[in-house]
N, C-alpha and C positions, 0 to 999 in steps of 0.2 A: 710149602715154601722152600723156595729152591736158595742154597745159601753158598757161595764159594767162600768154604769156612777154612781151608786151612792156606794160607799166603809162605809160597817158597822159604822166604825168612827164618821160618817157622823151625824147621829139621836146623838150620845151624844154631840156633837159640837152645833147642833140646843139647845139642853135645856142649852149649857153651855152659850151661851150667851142669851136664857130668863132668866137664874140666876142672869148675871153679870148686865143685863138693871138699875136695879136703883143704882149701882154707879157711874154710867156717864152721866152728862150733855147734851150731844148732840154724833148724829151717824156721823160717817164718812163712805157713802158707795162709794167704792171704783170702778170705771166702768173701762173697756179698750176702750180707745177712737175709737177705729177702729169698736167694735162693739158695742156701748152703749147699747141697747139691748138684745141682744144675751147675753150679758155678766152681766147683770143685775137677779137676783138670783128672782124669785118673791115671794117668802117665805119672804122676807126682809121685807117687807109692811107689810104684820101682825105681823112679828116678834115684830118689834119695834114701833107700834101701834102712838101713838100723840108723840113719843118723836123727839125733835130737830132733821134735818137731813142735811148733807149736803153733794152734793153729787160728787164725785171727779172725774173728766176722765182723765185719768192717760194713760201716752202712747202719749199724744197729740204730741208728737217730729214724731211718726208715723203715723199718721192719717192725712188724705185731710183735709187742712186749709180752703177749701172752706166749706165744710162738718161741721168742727167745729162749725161753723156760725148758721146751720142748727139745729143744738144739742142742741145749746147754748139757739136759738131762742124755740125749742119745750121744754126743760123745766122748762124756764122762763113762756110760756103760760101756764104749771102746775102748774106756782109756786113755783118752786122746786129750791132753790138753790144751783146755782152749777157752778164748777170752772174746768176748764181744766192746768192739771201741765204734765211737762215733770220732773218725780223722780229722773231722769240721772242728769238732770246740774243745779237743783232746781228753776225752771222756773213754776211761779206759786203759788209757796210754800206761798209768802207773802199773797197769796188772799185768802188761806185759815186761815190764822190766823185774818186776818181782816174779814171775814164773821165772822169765830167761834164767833168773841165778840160780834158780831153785833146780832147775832140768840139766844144768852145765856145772854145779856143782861139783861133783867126781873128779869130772876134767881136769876142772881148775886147780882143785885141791892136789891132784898129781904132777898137774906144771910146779905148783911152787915147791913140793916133796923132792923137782930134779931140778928147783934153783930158779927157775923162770916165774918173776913172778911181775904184777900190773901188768902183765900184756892184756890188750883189750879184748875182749868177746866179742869174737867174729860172727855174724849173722848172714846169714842168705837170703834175701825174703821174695818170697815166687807167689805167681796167680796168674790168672787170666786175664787179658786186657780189661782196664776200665772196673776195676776192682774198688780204684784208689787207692792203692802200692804208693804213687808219689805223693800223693797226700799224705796220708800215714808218715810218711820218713821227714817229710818239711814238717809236721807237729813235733816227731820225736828230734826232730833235730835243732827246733828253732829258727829253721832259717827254711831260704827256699832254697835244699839242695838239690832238691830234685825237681824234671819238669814235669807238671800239672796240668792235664786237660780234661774237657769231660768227654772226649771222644777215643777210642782205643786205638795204641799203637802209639803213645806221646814216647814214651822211653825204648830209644831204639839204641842203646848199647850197655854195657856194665857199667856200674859205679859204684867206687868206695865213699861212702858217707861217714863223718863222724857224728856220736850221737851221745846226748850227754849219758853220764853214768858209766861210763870206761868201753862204749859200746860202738862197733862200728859196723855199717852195713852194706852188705854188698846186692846194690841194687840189678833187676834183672828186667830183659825186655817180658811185655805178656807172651806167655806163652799157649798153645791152642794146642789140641790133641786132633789128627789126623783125620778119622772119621765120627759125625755125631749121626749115631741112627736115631737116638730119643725125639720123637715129634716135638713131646711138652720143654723137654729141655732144649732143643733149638729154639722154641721158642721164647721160653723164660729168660736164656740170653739173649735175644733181640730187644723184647720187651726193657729190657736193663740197658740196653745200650751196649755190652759186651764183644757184638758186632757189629762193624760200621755202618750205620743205616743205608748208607751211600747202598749198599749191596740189599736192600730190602725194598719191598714195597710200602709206603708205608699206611696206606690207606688200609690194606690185607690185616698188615700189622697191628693197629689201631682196633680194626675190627676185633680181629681175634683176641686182644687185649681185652677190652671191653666184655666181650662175650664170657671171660673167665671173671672178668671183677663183679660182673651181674649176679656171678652164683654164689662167688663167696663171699664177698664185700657189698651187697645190695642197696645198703642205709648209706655207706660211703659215696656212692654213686648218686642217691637219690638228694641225698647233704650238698655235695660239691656243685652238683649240676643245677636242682633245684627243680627234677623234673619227676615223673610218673615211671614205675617201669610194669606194672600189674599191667600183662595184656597185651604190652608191647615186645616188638620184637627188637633183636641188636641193634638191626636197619632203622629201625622206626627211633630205638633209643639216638643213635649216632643223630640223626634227624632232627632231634628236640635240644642236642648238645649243641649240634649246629644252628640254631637257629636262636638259643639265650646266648650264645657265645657272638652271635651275629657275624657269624660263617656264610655272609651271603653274597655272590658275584653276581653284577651288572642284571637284572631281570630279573631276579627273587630267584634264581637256582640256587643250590648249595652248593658250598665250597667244602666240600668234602676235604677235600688234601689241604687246607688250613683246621679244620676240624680234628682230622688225625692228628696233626703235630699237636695241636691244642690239650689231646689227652693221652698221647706218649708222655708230651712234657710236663703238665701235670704227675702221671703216676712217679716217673723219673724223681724230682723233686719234692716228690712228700705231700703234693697238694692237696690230691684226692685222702690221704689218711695215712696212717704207719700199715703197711702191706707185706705180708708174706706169703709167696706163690703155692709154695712146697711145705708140707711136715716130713719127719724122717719117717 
């Protein structure tokens, strides 16, 4: 799948946040629970070098709860703190305010030792497009300060956000890493929406979707759709999807590209089941 993954934009977004680094206390990076990996930018690690990090998997309302365990477990063994929130019904939200104090503690304790004291805790929170970065900060904020879409690329500049609990955030465009050679990881982001579909196929896309939820999610597939898959192939599976979904154009062909959408947008949304791509 051929993808034009990295958009010019891109390089001045990287030096806009090496600029913005020393006005904020601590990072928020921001993961999709379903592929923590995949979705994981690695330019972020040298970006923000020693400074505070905490790292957020976002999406968890989608992602296999058995799985979370597994996430949860491998970056505790890095050290790496981190918290799993659902940005929809604000599930989570509190463990990131109580880590933030807990990780910027020092800090703060040495502002007010040279006088300075309530200034707020500045936050930077970074990820890749379509993470739900602007969700996340409209939950923690109350409000809609930020703009919201489900397609990547809504947040095309910085913002300071205030956010209850003395806490304000300095919101950032998604940012992409220049070259992805990972097949599965290219495509774990499409599957996720991460890159604009506009640049995929999506028929390809759907396929190859499918062909991975067959192996590890089987009963999910057989549940949602209500079909057979012993014996059959992808082809044949997408064929029975389309045909209960009534994917059919003028003559009894199939409509295949209403088909695909039908079950991007399904896994997207939660429909087919809680899914995770990747273990560590």
């Amino acid at each position: 799948m051929n993808i034009n993954w990295y958009p010019g934009h891109m390089k001045k977004t990287k030096e806009t946040i090496k600029n913005s680094l020393p006005l904020v206390d601590i990072v928020y990076e921001v993961l999709d629970a379903r592929i923590p990996m995949s979705s994981k930018n690695p330019d972020i690690d040298n970006i923000i070098g020693n400074k505070p990090r905490l790292i957020i998997l976002n999406k968890a309302d989608l992602s296999n709860e058995e799985y979370n365990k597994k996430w949860e477990e491998f970056f505790y063994s890095k050290k790496i703190p981190t918290v799993f929130v659902n940005s929809l019904n604000g599930t989570g939200l509190n463990q990131i305010i109580k880590k933030t104090n807990i990780l910027i503690k020092d800090k703060m304790n040495r502002l007010q030792k040279k006088g300075v004291k309530n200034r707020p805790v500045r936050a930077m929170i970074l990820g890749i497009p379509n993470v739900g970065k602007s969700t996340l900060i409209n939950s923690l904020s109350g409000k809609k300060g930020a703009k919201t879409g489900n397609k990547p690329g809504v947040t095309k500049g910085n913002q300071w956000i205030k956010i209850k609990g003395n806490l304000e955030l300095l919101d950032t465009p998604g940012i992409l890493w220049p070259k992805l050679e990972d097949k599965d990881s290219a495509l774990n982001l499409a599957f996720t929406g991460a890159i604009k579909d506009e640049l995929l196929d999506i028929e390809n896309l759907a396929f190859q979707l499918l062909e991975r939820l067959i192996k590890i999610y089987p009963e999910l597939i057989k549940t949602r759709y209500n079909i057979e898959l012993e014996n059959y192939s992808t082809y044949e599976v997408m064929e029975q999807i389309a045909r209960n979904r009534g994917c059919i154009l003028k003559g009894g062909e199939i409509d295949f590209t209403r088909a695909s959408n039908t079950i991007v947008d399904d896994f997207r949304k939660g429909k087919i089941g809680k899914i995770t791509l990747e273990l560590p």
